[in-house]
C-alpha positions in Angstrom: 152.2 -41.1 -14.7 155.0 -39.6 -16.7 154.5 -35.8 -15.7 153.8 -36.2 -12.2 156.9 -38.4 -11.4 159.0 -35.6 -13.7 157.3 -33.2 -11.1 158.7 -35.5 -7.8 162.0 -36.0 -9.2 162.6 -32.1 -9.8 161.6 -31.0 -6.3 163.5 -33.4 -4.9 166.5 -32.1 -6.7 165.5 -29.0 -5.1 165.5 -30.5 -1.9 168.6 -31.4 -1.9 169.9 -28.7 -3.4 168.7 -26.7 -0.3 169.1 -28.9 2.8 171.2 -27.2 5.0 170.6 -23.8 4.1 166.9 -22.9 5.1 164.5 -23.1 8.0 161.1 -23.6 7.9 159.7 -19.9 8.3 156.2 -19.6 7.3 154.7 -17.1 9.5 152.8 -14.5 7.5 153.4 -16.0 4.5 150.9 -16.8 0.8 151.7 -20.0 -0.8 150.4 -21.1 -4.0 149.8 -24.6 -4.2 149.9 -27.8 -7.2 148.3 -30.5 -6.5 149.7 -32.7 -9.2 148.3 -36.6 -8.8 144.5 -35.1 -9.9 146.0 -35.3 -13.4 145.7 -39.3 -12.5 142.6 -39.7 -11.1 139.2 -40.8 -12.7 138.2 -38.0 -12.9 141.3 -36.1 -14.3 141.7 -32.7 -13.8 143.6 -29.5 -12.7 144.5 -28.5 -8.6 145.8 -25.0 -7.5 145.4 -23.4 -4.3 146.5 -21.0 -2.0 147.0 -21.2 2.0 147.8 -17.9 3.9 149.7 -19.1 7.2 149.1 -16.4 10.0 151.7 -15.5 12.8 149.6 -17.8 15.7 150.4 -21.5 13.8 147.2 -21.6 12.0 146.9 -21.8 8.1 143.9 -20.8 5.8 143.9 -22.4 2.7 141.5 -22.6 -1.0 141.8 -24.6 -3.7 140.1 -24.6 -7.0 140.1 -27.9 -9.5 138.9 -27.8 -12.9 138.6 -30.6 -15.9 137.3 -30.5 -19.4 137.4 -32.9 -22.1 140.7 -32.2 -23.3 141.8 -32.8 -20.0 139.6 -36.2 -20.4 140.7 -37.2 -23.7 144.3 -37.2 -23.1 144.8 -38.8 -19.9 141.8 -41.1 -20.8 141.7 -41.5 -24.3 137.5 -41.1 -23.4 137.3 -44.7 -22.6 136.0 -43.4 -19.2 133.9 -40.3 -19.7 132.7 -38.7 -22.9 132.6 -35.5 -24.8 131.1 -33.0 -22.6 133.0 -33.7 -19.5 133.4 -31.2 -17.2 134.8 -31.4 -13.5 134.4 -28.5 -11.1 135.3 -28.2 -7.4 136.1 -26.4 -4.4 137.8 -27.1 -0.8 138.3 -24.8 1.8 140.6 -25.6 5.0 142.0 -24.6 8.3 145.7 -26.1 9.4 146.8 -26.1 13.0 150.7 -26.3 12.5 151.3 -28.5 15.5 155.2 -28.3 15.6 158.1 -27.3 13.6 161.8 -28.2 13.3 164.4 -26.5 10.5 163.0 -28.7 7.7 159.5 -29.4 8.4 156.3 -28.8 10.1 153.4 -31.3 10.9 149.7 -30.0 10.9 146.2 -31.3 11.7 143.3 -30.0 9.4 139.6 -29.6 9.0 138.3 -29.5 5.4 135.3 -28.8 3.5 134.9 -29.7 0.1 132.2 -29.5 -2.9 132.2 -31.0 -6.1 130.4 -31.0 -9.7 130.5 -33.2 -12.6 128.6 -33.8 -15.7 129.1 -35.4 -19.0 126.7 -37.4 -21.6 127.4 -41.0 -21.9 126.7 -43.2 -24.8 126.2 -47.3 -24.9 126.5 -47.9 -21.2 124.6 -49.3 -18.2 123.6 -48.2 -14.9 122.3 -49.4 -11.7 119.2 -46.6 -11.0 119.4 -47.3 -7.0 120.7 -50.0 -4.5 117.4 -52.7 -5.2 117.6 -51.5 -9.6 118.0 -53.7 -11.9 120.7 -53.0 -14.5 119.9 -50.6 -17.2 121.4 -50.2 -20.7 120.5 -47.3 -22.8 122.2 -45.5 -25.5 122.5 -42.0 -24.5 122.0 -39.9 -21.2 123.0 -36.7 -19.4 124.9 -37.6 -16.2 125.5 -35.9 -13.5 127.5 -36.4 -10.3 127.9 -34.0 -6.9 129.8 -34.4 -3.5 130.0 -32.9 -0.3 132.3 -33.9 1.9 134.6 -32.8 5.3 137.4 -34.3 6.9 140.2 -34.1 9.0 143.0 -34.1 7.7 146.9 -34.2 9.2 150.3 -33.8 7.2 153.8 -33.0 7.5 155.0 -29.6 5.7 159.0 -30.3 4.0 161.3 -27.2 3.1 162.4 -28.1 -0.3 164.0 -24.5 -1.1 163.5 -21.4 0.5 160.7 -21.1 -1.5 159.5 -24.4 -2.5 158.0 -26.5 -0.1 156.1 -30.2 -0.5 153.2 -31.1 1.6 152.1 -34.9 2.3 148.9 -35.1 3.9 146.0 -37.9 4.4 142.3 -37.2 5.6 139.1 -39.2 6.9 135.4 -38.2 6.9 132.4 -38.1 5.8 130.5 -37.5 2.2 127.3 -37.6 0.4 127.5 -38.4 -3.2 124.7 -37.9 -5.6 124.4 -39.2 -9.3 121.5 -38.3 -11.3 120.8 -39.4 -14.9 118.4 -37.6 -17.2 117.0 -37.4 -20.5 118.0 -41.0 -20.9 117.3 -42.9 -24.8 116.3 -45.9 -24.9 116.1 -47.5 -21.6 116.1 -51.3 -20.9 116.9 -53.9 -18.4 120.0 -56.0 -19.2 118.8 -59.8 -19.7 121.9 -61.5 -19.5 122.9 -63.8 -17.0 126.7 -62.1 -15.9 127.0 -61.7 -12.9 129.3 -59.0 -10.6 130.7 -61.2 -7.8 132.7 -58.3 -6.6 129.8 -55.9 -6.6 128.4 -53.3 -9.0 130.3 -52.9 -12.2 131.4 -49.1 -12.5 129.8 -48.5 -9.1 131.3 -44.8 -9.9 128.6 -44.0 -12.6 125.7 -45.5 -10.4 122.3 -43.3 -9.7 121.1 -42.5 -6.6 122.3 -40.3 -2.9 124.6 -42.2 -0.5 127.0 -41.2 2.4 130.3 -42.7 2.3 133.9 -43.1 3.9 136.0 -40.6 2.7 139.9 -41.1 2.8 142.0 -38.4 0.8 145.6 -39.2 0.9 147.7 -36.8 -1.2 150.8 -34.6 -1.9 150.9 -30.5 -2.7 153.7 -28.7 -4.3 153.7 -25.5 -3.7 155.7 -21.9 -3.9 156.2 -19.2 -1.5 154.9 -16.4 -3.2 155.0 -13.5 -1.1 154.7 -12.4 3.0 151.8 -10.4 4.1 
């Protein structure tokens, strides 16, 4: 949690550095984008984007976020995911800037996104479906993908006149997919535990299901230029 609160303390140093002195003038303008709390998730990895914001209060934006297992191993310390993981995905959004004052603007989106993950697990357990019994086994390929959309709405804060913070939440729809392959060793766990609170790494689990989405999150981005 270190680098992301060094991250929210230093913009809002900027922010107060600039209050008073800026408005919130975004027409035209190319904004590259952080999205820094991805570094925290379970599946760490890397956020950037960009978001073009037109002259008619509508913004186009596309980000890009990546993981590896360097990425894995030092926010994880693998006790998660293994050696070959690998994190891939894209989202692509429209923003209808409903109003603006001198520091801030509030927005309601619409957002696709896709995602890609593998990795190769070792000495673990997976439920194959809903009905499966547990299974251990010592190695397998894994593989997980998501589709998702969702609205979205945030509020848009002027930090400087070119940094700006963006807080945002968003509700829909996905289909998750989690395949295993080339498992070693299959075989049903015999003991007697039991999960009162329901399947034990549910995250790693095989089969398709659509589920709830909610996305709260923050942005840190830069004005890089006006078109």
């Amino acid at each position: 949690m270190k680098a992301p609160t060094l991250i929210m303390l230093l913009v809002f140093i900027l922010s107060q550095q600039g209050r008073g002195q800026d408005t919130l003038d975004m027409a035209r303008t190319l904004t590259f984008y952080n999205v820094p709390f991805t570094w925290v998730n379970q599946n760490p990895r890397l956020r950037f984007g960009l978001e073009y914001h037109d002259d008619n209060h509508l913004g186009y934006s596309l980000e890009i976020g990546f993981g590896n297992r360097h990425l894995n191993h030092k926010r994880l310390e693998d006790l998660v995911w293994g050696q070959a993981y690998s994190f891939f995905e894209v989202r692509s959004e429209i923003k209808w800037y409903r109003h603006e004052e001198q520091k801030f603007a509030t927005y309601f989106g619409a957002e696709v996104l896709y995602y890609n993950m593998i990795d190769h697990l070792s000495d673990n357990s997976y439920y194959p479906d809903r009905d499966a019994q547990e299974l251990l086994y010592d190695e397998a390929d894994f593989r997980k993908e998501k589709i998702a959309f969702q609205f979205k709405a945030g509020i848009k804060f002027l930090a400087t006149k070119r940094f700006v913070m963006d807080f945002y939440q968003g509700i829909g729809l996905a289909y998750r997919n989690i395949r295993y392959s080339d498992v070693v060793n299959p075989r049903l766990d015999e003991s007697d535990d039991f999960e009162e609170w329901g399947w034990p790494e549910s995250y790693k689990n095989g089969g398709k299901y659509l589920l709830l989405q909610f996305s709260p999150g923050v942005r840190i981005g830069m004005v890089i230029g006006r078109l």
